[in-house]
C-alpha positions as CSV (number, residue, x, y, z in Angstrom):
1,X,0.0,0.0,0.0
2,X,1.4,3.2,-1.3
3,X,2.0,5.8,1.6
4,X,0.1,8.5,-0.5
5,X,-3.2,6.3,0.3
6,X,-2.9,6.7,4.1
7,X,-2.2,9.8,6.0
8,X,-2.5,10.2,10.2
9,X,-3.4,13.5,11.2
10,X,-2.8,14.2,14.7
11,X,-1.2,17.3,16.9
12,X,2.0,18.5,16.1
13,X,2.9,18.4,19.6
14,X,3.1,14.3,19.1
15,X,1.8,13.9,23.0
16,X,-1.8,12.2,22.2
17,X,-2.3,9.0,23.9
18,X,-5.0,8.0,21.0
19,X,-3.0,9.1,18.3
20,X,-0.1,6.8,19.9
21,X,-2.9,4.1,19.8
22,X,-3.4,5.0,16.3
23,X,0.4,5.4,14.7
24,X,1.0,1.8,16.2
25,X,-2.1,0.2,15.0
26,X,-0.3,1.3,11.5
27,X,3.6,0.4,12.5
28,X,1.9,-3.3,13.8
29,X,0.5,-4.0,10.4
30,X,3.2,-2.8,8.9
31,X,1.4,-0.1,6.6
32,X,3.4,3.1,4.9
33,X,1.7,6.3,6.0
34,X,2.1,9.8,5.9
35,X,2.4,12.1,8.9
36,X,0.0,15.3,9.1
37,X,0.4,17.6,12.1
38,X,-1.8,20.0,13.0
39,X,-1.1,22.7,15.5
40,X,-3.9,22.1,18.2
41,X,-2.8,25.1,20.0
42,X,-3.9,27.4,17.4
43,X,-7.3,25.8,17.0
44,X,-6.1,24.5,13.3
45,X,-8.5,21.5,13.8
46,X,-11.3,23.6,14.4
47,X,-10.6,25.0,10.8
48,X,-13.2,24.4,7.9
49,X,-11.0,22.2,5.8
50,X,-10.2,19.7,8.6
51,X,-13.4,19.9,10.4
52,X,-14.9,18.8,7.0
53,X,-12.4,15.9,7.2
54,X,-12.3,14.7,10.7
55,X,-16.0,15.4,11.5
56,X,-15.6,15.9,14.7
57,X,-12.4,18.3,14.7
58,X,-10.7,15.4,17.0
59,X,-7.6,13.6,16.2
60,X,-5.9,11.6,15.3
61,X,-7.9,10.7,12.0
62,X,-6.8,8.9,8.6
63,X,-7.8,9.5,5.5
64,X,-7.5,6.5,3.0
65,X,-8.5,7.3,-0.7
66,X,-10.6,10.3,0.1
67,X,-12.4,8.7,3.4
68,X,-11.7,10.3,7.0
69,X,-12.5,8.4,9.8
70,X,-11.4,9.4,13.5
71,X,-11.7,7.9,16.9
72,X,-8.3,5.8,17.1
73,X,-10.3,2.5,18.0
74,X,-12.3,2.6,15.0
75,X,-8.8,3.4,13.0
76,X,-7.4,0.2,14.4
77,X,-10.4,-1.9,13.8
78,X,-10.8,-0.5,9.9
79,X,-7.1,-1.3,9.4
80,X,-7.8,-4.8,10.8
81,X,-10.8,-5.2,7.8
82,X,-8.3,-3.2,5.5
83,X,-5.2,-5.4,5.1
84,X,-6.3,-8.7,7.0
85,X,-3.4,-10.5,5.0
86,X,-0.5,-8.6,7.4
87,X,-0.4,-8.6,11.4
88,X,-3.3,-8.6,13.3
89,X,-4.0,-5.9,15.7
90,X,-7.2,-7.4,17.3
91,X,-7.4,-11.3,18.6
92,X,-8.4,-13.8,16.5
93,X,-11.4,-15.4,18.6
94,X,-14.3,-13.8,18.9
95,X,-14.7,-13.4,22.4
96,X,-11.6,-12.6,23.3
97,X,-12.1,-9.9,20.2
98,X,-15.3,-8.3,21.6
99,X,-13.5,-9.0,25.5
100,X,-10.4,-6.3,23.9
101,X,-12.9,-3.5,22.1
102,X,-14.8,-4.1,25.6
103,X,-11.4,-2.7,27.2
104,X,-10.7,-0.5,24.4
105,X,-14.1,1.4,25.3
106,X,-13.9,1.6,29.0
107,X,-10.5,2.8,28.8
108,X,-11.8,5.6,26.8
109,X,-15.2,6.1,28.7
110,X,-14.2,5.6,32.5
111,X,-11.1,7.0,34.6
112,X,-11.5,10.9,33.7
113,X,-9.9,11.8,37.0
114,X,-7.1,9.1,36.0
115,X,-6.0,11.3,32.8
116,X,-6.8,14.6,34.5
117,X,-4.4,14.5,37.0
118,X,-2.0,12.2,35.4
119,X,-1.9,13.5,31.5
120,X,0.2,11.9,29.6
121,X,2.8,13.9,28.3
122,X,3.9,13.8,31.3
123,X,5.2,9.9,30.0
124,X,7.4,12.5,27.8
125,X,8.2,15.4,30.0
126,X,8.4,14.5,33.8
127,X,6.5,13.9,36.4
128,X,3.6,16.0,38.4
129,X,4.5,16.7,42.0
130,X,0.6,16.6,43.1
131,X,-0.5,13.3,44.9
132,X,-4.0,12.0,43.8
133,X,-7.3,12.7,44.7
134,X,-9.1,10.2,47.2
135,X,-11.1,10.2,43.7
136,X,-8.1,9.6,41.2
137,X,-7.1,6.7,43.7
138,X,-10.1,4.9,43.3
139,X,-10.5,4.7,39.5
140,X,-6.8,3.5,39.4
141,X,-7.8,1.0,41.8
142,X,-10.5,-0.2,39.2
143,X,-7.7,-0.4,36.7
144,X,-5.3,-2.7,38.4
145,X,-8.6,-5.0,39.3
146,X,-9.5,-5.1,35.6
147,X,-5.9,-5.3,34.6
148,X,-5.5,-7.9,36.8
149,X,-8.5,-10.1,35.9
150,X,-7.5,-9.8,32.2
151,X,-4.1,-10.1,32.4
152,X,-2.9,-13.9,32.7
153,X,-0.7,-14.8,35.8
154,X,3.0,-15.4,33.3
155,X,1.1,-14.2,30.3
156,X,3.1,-11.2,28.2
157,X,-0.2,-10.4,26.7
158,X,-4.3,-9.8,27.4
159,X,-5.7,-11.8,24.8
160,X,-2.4,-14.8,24.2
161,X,-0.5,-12.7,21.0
162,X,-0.3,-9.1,21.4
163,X,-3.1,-7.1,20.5
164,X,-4.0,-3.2,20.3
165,X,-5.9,-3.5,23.4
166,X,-2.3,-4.0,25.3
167,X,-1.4,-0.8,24.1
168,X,-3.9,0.9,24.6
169,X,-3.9,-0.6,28.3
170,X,-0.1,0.2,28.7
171,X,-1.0,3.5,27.7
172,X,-3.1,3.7,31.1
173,X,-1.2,2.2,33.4
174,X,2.1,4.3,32.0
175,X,0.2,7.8,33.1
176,X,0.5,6.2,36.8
177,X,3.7,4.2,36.2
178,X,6.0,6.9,35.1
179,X,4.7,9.5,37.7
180,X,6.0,7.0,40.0
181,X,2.4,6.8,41.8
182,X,1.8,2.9,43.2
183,X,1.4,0.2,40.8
184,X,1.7,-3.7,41.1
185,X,4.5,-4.8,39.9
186,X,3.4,-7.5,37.7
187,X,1.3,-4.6,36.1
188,X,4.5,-2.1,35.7
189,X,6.8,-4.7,34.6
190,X,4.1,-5.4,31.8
191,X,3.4,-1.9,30.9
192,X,7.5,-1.6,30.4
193,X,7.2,-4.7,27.7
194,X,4.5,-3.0,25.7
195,X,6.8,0.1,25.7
196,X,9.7,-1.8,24.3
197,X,7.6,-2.7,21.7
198,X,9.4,-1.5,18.2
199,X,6.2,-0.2,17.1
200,X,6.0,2.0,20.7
201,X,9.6,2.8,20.6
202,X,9.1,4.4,17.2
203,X,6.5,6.4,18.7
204,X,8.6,7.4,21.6
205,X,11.4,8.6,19.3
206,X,9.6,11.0,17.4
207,X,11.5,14.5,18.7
208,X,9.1,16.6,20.6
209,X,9.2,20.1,22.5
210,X,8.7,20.4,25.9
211,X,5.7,23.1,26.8
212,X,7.0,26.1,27.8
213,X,6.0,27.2,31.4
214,X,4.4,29.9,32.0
């Protein structure tokens, strides 16, 4: 597939946890794809021409010969349907299918208070000094429990071979894990395999700019 038929748009800041999920949905099924930034800060997704794209105004989103579609999960589940002949990105058993798009959507519903207080670029650019809430302590609770449950004891992955879903639950546990807050160790030694993941360590090499403070 030519990398003029698939373009990621996404911030030019390169800090989005769902347009990380995204760019290694593409790296997994080894697609070529163009890189579009937009510059969030200056409301450029808000613009006619990408609103008309994206829908939504929300990125990440790709565009494959002339159709926009956002929401990172729904990228990774129309790549799976696009090019089912390279590496899947979603398990091969039904249940265990619908088990990781169940994860996929309560890690994108649920645990506001997780990604309030613990945003992730701070993954790129340190940690936050503030302890959690009472509040923030209890939803991370909910994710080690469902973690836990889904997560094999001596399993690398969720769902057997490695699926979106452990990214996109790596993603999660790594706002909590790299702030240094408490996390199982069996959890944070698996978040560290997801991130030495070629397809994450790609992601994680892409040169980025610390905000300025203010």
């Amino acid at each position: 597939m030519e990398s003029t038929k698939l373009k990621l748009y996404l911030g030019a800041d390169y800090v989005s946890a769902f347009a990380m999920s995204a760019f290694v949905a593409l790296k997994e099924k080894q697609l070529s794809f163009e890189l579009v930034t937009l510059d969030l800060k200056s409301r450029e997704n808000y613009l006619e021409n990408y609103r008309d794209l994206s829908l939504t105004c929300k990125i990440p989103a790709l565009v494959h010969e002339g159709f926009a579609l956002s929401e990172s999960s729904a990228i990774a589940e129309y790549l799976e349907e696009l090019a089912p002949g390279s590496k899947r990105v979603y398990p091969q058993d039904i249940k265990q299918r619908a088990r990781a798009r169940q994860l996929q959507a309560w890690l994108r519903s649920d645990l506001l208070v997780v990604r309030k207080e613990r945003p992730f670029d701070l993954v790129y650019f340190g940690k936050k000094d503030t302890p959690l809430s009472d509040e923030a302590r209890a939803a991370a609770e909910r994710l080690f429990f469902v973690a836990d449950r889904l997560l094999e004891e001596g399993a690398e992955h969720l769902f057997g071979d490695w699926s979106i879903a452990d990214t996109d639950l790596a993603i999660m546990l790594n706002r909590l894990v790299a702030n240094g807050d408490a996390v199982p160790a069996r959890l944070a030694a698996y978040v560290q395999r997801q991130w030495d993941r070629d397809s994450v360590r790609a992601w994680m090499d892409i040169e980025r700019k610390a905000p300025a403070i203010a």
